[in-house]
Steps between C-alpha positions, in 0.01 A plus 500: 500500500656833404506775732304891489842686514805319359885561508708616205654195619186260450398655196836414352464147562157435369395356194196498301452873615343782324662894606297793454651836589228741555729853487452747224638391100807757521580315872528173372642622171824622689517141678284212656483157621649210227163400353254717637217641304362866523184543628461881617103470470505297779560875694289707242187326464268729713203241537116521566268286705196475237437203306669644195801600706551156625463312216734757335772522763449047468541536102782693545713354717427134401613641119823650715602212716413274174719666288814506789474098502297423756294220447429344846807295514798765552558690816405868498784721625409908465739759640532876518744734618451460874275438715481828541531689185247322277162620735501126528457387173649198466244392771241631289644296239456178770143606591392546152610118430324380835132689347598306178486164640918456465679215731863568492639819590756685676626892537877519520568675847695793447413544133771597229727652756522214715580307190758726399684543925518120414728522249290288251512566145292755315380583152445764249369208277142451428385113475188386281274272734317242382104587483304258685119434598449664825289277725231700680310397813172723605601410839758737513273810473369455940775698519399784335246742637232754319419850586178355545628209782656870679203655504296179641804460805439858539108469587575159691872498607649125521818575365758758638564765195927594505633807284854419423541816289755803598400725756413794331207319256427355865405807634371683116813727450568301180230270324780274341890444442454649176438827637242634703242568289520248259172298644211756525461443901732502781439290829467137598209220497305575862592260762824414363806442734838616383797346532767661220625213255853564617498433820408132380875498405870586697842601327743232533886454368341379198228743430149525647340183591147411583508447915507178660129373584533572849571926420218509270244325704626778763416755235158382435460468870565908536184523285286242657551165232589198591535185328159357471362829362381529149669793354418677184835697367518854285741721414458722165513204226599173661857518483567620889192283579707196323804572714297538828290150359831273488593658832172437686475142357868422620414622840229251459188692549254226317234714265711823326309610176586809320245818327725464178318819371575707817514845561542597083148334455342563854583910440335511147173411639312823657229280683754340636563541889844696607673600776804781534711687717599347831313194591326556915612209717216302482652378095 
């Protein structure tokens, strides 16, 4: 069974493997992994929750993984920058292949700049994968959750809501990291507890890390989650979500499910509920 996070190490010595580096084309153009195949949309896909957006952001990404070589049999392995640098999304990159149904994957721990402190080999060579027939499962998609499955946990809460984003779209200084008035609205989801996506992570010799299970367990506890609470994950487009997602189910908190739309779709919608400024201490 392959691991979540991997070592440049481990990744080096596996076979049968698929790599997908998820930085921008002119990153990977000045060097990357031996083998890996760009995939930048995995970051730039902003996603809805409607019917059409689903079946689009499942169209999309099954065409995507197909084409890398994934067919059901190879191992994914998706990387970014670091764990930091990215807004998480290589883990988006994981989460979108646990919605589509996909059994073997892996994010390499560290990224490209663990990869490269390792003193492994790098590329400025681009390699032609081998298309393949991406297997899809439906089962995949309990993961994902709908602006409409908000609104219903809103009007009978069962599940603990966490904003991961930075703190100033937290409090509605900015509406997104893309500046702060690219989204129409400023604020966050009502009810929501906050916990900022980096404190899911600690700098190390290597480069930030996720924590160990037992320091983000103590993270969630500063906000009231424990383990056995169902938790429903946003940031502004599922990327920070993604990284908070792999943390969460590490620490082994058993029902994590992300709003893959997040604050870029939530914010669009004027009848839509918002809060802003700063939250009273009863949130």
């Amino acid at each position: 069974m392959t691991n979540t996070l991997i070592t440049p190490k481990d990744l080096a010595a596996m076979e049968n493997v698929v790599i997908i580096d998820t930085r921008a084309p002119e990153a990977f153009a000045a060097g990357h992994i031996p083998g890996a195949v760009n995939l930048h949309e995995i970051f730039t896909f902003l996603a809805t929750s409607d019917a059409e957006g689903i079946a689009e952001m499942t169209t999309t990404f099954a065409a995507a993984f197909g084409a890398a070589g994934l067919s059901g049999a190879e191992t994914a392995v998706i990387y970014e920058g670091s764990m930091n640098t990215g807004f998480g999304q290589s883990c988006r990159g994981y989460f979108l292949l646990d919605f589509l149904g996909y059994p073997k994957k892996a994010v390499l721990d560290g990224g490209y700049d663990a990869w490269v402190a390792a003193g492994m080999d790098v590329t400025t060579e681009a390699s032609v994968p081998t298309p393949a027939d991406f297997p899809l499962d439906p089962a995949g998609a309990t993961v994902l959750l709908t602006k409409d499955d908000i609104l219903s946990a809103l009007e009978t809460p069962g599940a603990v809501l966490l904003d991961v984003r930075d703190v100033d779209e937290w409090i509605g200084e900015s509406s997104s990291p893309y500046g702060k008035d690219f989204c129409p609205r400023k604020g966050r989801i009502p009810g929501a507890r906050w916990i900022e996506w980096y404190r899911f992570m600690k700098p190390t010799a290597e480069g930030p890390r996720l924590k160990s299970p037992s320091e983000v367990l103590a993270e969630l506890a500063s906000v009231g989650i424990t383990t056995d609470d169902t938790v429903y994950l946003y940031c502004f487009k599922g990327a920070r979500a993604s990284n908070s997602y792999l943390a969460l189910k590490l620490a082994g908190v058993k029902d994590v499910r992300i709003y893959f739309g997040s604050w870029n779709e939530w914010s669009r919608d004027p009848e839509l509920p918002i809060d802003s400024g700063y939250p009273v201490a009863a949130e």
